[in-house]
C-alpha positions in Angstrom: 70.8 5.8 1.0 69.9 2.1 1.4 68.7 2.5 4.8 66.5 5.4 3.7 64.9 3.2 0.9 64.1 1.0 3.2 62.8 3.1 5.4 60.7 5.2 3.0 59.5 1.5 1.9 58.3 1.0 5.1 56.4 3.8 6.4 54.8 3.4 3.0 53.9 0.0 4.0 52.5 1.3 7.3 51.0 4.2 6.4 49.2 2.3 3.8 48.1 -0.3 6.4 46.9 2.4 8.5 44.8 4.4 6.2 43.0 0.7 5.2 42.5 0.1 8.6 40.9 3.4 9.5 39.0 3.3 6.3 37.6 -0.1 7.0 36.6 0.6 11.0 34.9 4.0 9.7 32.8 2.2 7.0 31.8 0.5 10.6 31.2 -3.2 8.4 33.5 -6.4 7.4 35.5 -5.5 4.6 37.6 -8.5 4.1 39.7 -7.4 1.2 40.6 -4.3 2.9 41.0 -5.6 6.1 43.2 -8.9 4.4 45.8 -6.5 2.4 46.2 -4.1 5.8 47.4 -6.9 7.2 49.9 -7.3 4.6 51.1 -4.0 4.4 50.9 -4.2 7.9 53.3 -7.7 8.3 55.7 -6.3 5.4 56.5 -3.0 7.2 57.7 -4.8 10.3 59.4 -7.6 7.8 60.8 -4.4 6.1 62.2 -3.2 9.6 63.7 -6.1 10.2 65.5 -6.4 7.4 67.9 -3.2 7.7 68.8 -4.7 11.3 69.1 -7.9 9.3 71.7 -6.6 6.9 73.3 -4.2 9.5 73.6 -7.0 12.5 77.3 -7.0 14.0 77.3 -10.7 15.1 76.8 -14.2 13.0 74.4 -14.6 16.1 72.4 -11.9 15.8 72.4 -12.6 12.0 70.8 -16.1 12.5 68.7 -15.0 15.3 67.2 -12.0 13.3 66.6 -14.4 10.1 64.2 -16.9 12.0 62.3 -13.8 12.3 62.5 -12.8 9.4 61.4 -16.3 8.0 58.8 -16.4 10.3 57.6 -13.0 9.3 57.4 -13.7 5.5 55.4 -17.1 6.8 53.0 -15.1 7.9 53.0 -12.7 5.1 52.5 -15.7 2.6 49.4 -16.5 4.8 48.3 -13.2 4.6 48.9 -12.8 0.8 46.8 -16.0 0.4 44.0 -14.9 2.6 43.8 -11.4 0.5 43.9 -13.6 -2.6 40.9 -16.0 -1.4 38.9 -12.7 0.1 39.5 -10.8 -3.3 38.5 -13.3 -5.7 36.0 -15.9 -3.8 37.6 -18.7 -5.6 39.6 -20.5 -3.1 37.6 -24.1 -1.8 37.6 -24.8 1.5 39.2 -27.9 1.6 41.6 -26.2 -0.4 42.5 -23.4 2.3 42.0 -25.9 5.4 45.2 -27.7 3.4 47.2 -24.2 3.3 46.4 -23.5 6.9 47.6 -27.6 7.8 50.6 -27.5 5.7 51.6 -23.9 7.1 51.5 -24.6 10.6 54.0 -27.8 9.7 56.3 -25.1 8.1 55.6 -22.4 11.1 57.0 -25.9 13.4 60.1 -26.1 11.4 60.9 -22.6 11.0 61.0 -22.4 15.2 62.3 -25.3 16.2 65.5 -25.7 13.6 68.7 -23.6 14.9 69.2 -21.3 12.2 65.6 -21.5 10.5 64.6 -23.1 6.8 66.5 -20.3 5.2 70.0 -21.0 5.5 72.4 -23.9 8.2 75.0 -23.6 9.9 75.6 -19.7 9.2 80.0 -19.5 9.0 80.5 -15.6 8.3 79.1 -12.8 6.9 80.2 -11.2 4.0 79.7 -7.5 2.2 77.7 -6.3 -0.1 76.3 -3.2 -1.4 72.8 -1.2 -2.1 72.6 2.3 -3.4 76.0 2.5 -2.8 75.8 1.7 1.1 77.6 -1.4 2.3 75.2 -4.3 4.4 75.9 -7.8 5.3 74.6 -11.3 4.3 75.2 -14.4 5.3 77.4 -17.2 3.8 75.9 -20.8 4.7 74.9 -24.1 3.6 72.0 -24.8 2.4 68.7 -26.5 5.0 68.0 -29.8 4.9 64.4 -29.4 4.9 64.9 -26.6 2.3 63.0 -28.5 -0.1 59.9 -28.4 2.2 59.6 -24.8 2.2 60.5 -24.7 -1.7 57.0 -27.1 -2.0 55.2 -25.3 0.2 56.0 -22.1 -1.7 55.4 -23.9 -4.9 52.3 -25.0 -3.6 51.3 -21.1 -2.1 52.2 -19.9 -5.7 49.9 -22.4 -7.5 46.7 -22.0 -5.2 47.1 -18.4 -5.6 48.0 -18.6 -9.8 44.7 -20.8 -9.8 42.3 -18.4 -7.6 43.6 -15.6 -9.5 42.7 -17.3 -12.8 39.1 -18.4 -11.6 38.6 -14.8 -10.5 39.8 -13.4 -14.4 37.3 -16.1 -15.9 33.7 -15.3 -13.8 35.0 -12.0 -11.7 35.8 -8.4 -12.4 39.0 -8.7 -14.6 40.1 -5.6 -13.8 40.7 -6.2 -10.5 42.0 -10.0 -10.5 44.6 -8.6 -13.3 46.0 -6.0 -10.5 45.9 -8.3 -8.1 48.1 -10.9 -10.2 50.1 -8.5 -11.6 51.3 -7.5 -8.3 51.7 -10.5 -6.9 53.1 -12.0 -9.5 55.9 -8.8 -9.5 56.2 -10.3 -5.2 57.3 -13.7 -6.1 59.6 -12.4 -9.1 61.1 -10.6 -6.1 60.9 -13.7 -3.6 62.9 -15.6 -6.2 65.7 -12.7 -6.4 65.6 -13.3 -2.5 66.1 -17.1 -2.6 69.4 -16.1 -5.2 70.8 -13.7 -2.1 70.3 -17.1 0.2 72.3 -19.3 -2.5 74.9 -16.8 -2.7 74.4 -16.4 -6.2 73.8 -12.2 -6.3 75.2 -9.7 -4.1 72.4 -7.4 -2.7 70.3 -7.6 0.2 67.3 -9.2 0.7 64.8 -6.6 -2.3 61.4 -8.0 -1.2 59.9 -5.1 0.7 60.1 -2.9 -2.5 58.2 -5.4 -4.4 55.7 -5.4 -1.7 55.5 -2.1 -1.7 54.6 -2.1 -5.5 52.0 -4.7 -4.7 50.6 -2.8 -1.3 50.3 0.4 -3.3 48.8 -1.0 -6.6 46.4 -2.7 -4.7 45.6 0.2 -2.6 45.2 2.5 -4.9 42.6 0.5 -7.2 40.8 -0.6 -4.1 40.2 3.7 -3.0 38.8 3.7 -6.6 36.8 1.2 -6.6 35.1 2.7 -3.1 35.0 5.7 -4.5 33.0 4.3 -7.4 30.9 2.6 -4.7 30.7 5.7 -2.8 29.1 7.4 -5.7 27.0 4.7 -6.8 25.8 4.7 -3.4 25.5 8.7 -3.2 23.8 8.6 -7.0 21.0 5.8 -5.4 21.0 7.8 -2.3 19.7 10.6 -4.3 17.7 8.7 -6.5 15.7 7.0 -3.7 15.2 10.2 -2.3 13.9 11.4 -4.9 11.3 8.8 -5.1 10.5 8.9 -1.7 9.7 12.2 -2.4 7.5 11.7 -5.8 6.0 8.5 -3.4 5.4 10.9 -1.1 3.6 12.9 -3.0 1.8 10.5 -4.8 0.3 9.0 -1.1 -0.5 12.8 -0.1 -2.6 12.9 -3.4 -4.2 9.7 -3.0 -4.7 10.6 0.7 -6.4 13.2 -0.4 -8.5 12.1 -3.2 -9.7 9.2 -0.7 -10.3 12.1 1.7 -12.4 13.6 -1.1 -14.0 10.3 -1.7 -15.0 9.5 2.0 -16.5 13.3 2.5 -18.9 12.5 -1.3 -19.9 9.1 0.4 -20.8 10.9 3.8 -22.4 13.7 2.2 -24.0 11.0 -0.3 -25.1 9.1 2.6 -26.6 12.5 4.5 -28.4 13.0 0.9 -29.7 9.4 1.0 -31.0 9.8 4.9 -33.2 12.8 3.6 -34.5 10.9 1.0 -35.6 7.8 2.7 -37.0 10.6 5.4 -38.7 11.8 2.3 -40.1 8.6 1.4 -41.5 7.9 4.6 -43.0 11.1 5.1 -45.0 10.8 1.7 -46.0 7.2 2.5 -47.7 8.9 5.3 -49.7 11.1 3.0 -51.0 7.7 0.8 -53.4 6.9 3.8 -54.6 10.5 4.1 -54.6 12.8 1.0 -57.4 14.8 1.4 -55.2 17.9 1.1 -53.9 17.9 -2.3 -51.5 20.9 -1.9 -50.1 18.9 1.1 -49.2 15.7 -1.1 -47.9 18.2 -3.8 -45.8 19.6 -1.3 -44.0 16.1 -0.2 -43.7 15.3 -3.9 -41.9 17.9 -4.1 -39.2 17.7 -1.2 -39.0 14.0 -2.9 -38.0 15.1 -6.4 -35.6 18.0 -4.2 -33.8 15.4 -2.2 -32.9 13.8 -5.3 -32.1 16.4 -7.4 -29.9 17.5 -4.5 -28.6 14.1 -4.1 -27.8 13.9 -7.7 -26.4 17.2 -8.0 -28.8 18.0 -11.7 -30.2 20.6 -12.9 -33.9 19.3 -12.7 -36.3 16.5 -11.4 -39.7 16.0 -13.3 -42.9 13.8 -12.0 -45.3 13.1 -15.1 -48.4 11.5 -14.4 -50.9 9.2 -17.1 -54.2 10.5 -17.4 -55.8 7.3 -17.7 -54.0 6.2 -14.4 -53.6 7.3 -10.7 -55.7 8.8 -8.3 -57.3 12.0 -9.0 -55.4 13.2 -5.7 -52.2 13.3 -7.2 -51.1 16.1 -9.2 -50.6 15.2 -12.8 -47.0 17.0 -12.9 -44.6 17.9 -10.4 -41.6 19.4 -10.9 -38.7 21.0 -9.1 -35.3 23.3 -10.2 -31.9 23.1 -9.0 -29.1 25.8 -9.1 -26.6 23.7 -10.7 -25.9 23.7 -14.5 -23.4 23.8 -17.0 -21.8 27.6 -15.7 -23.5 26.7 -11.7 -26.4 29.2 -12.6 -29.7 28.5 -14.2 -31.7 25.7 -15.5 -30.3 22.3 -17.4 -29.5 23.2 -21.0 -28.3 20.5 -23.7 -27.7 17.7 -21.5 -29.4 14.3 -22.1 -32.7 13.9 -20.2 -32.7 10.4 -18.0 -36.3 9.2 -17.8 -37.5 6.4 -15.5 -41.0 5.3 -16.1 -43.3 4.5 -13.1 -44.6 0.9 -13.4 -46.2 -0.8 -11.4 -47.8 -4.6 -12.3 -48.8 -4.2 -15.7 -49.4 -0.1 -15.3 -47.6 2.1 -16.3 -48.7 5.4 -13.8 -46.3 8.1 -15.3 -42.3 9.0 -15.6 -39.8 10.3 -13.6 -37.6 12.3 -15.7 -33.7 13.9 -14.4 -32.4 16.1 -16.6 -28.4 16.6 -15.6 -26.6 19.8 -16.0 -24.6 20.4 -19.3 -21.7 18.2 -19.5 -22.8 16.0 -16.5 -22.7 12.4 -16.8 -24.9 10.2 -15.0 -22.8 6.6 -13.4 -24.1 3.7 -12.6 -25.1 4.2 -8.9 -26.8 7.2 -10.2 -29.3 5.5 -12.3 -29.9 3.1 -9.4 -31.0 5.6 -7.7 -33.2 7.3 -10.0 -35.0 3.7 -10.8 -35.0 3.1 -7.1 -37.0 6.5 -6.5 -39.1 5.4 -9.8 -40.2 2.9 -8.1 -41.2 4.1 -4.4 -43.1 6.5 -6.4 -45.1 4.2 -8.6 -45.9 2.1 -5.4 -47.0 5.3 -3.6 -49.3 6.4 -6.8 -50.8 2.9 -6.4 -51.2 3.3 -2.7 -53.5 5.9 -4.2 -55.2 4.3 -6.2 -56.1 2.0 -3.8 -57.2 4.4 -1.5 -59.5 6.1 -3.8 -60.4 2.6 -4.4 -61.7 1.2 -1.2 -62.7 5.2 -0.3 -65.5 5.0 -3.1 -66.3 1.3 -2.4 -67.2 1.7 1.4 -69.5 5.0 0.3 -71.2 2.4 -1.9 -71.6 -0.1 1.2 -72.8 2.6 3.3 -75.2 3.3 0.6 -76.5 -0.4 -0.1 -76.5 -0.4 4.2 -78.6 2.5 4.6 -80.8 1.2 1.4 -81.2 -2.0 3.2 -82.2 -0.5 6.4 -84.8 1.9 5.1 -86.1 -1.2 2.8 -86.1 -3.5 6.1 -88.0 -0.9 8.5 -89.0 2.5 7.4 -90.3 1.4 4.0 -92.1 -2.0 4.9 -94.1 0.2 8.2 -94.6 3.5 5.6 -95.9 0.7 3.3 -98.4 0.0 6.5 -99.4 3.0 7.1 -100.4 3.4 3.4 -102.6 0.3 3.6 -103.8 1.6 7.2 -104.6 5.0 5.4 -107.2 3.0 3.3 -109.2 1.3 5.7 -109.9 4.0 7.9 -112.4 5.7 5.7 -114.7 2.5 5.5 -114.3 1.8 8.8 -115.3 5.8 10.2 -118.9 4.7 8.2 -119.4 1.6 9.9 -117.5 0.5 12.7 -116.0 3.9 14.8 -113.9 2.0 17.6 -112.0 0.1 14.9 -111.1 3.1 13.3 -110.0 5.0 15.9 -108.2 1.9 16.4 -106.5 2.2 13.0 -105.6 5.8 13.3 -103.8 4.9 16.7 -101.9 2.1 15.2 -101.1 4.6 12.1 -99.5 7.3 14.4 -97.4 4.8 16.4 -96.0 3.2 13.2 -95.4 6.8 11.9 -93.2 7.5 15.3 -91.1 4.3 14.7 -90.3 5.3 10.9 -89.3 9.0 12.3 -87.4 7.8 15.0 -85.6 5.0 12.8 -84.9 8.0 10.5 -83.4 10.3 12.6 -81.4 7.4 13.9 -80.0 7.1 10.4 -79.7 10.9 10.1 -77.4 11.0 13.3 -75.0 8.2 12.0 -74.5 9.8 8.4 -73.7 12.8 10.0 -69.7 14.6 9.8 -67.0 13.3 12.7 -66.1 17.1 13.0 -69.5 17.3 14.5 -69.1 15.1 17.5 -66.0 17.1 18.6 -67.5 21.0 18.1 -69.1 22.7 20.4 -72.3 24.5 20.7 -71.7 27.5 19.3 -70.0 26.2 16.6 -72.9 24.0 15.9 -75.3 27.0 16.3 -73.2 28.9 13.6 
């Protein structure tokens, strides 16, 4: 029955050390507290082996030969205990460990080269003793010379890891430091046991592999929960981040598409602007030839449309002083969009915007946008109403100034043509008059000078007619010029 303890102790240890490892290289990252107490497990279940052939050797040869190994293998346990210890808790120095490592190596020295080990010297017999009722052998020896050296190093293994443990209960998770202490606290309660079975004092075998397996399993087990804690922390922020990925998502999609949205009013905003600076041109065109009023009224028109369209109101009204303006311009125009309040039908209760037509001092009329019900009018709106306001009030002065300079050179042409007739026609008609009067005197006295006069009177007569027609031809229409005789006939 004491074999099979041990052996159930130590498949626990390896199984134990197996699942960690396995756990450790499918988490595929450095986990050093798992990797640190599968070691452990792992060194204990071999130290556990060895002990049944320990306590079943034949021989006080194979006794002392199997007890450097099993010195040697609690060495390295110790150094494995105190690397789980510094990779659990963080609170081991490094000058503190390089120390451990030095003063472990020393003992790792002594434990090979001495005959019989640090445990026991000069090994004389074994005697009996029992476990669970099964009978195993220990040794009877005196006690190593450099026995004290491994007692200090022990005492010193026991303190750094008392002290790490304590550092990791003040600023760590307590939970786990107070596992982690009370099992290896429950390891060196059995260590001490041990050093008993060494001294002779207590008849049993060496009991440390149980306590290990206490510690192994203690520790195992909180470390599976606490990955499986991690494991659904990490699944519960799995599905929370993919959850706002998602809302993310969907949030870009929207503003993808509201900037979409934007981009297509700014091109179609743009398109609307185009056609209204085409607008404007076109009707500056019309300011240096207006003769056909229906024609201007026309372009006003697709002005106040490309607007209105541009806008997207329900109408676009031009107003025009009657003190102001040229007499060429209509004194209203106004055009009707389809948009309104329900999309059919004229504005209805929505504020009127109105833009008056200044230009200088003058004021030339108003342009007046009323919106559809419920629509508000934004800043870049009103820009562009007041910048239309404005090409139209230059326009209607462009008029003006047409009409302007129109009826000044008809007065030119009038003082030219008054000059002309004064300078020539008049002055030789005035001759003629004075010619006129001496011709009647002269027919009583003196014939040949008045046949004389008559002459002069008919050539002076000539000139004024042919200075006449002259004037005549040049006050004449252009269309003239260009039609032809038929045209002229009718």
């Amino acid at each position: 029955i004491g074999t099979l303890a041990y052996g159930l102790a130590a498949g626990a240890l390896g199984a134990t050390s197996l699942v960690l490892m396995l756990i450790a290289v499918q988490r595929r990252r450095s986990e050093g507290q798992m990797l640190a107490l599968a070691w452990v497990g792992f060194v204990m279940a071999v130290t556990t082996v060895v002990t049944v052939r320990l306590h079943k050797s034949e021989s006080v040869d194979e006794y002392t030969d199997l007890l450097k190994l099993f010195g040697g293998l609690g060495l390295i346990g110790i150094v494995a205990l105190v690397w789980l210890v510094a990779s659990w808790t963080s609170a081991v120095p490094r000058p503190a460990m390089v120390a451990f490592l030095v003063a472990s190596g020393a003992i790792a020295v002594l434990q090979v080269t001495l005959p019989d080990g640090l445990l026991a010297s000069d090994i004389t017999r074994l005697r009996e003793v029992h476990l669970l009722g099964e009978p195993f052998v220990v040794h009877d020896a005196s006690r190593s010379a450099w026995r004290p050296a491994l007692d200090l190093y022990l005492l010193g293994s026991i303190v750094l890891i008392g002290w790490a443990l304590w550092t990791g209960l003040r600023r760590g998770p307590r939970v786990e430091a107070g596992v982690l202490a009370a099992g290896i606290s429950l390891t060196v309660v059995f260590s001490m046991y041990d050093s008993l079975v060494d001294e002779g004092l207590v008849d049993t075998p060496y009991l440390a592999p149980f306590g290990a397996v206490v510690v192994i399993l203690v520790a195992a087990s909180h470390l599976a929960r606490r990955i499986a804690v991690a494991e659904r922390n990490l699944s519960s922020q799995a599905t929370q981040l993919e959850a706002t990925v998602i809302d993310r998502t969907a949030a870009l999609i929207a503003s993808n598409r509201r900037l979409e949205d934007q981009l297509a009013q700014q091109r179609d905003a743009a398109r609307r602007l185009a056609a209204l600076a085409e607008q404007f041109e076109s009707v500056n065109a019309l300011a240096l030839d207006h003769e056909d009023p229906d024609a201007l009224e026309d372009e006003l028109g697709r002005v106040l449309a490309s607007l209105g369209d541009l806008l997207g109101v329900g109408a676009v009204r031009l107003r025009m002083d009657g003190t102001e303006g040229s007499t060429a311009c209509p004194p209203e125009v106004h055009w009707t969009g389809e948009r309104t309040g329900d999309g059919h039908g004229e504005a209805d209760g929505a504020a009127a915007e109105v833009e008056p037509l200044v230009m200088g001092a003058s004021s030339l009329g108003e342009l007046v946008v009323e919106p559809v019900e419920g629509q508000a009018l934004g800043e870049d709106d009103r820009r562009y109403i007041e910048l239309t306001a404005d090409h139209l009030a230059g326009f209607v002065k462009r008029l003006e100034l047409s009409d302007r300079i129109a009826a000044t050179a008809v007065d030119v042409e009038r003082h030219r043509i008054a000059r002309e007739l004064h300078d020539s026609v008049t002055q030789k008609l005035y001759s003629v008059a004075f010619l006129a009067d001496a011709a009647p005197r002269q027919l009583a006295g003196e014939p040949d000078r008045a046949a004389e006069t008559v002459r002069r009177m008919r050539e002076l007569l000539l000139s004024s007619l042919a200075e006449l027609r002259t004037l005549l031809f040049e006050l004449q229409p252009e269309a003239l010029d260009a039609a032809g005789l038929a045209q002229l006939i009718e």
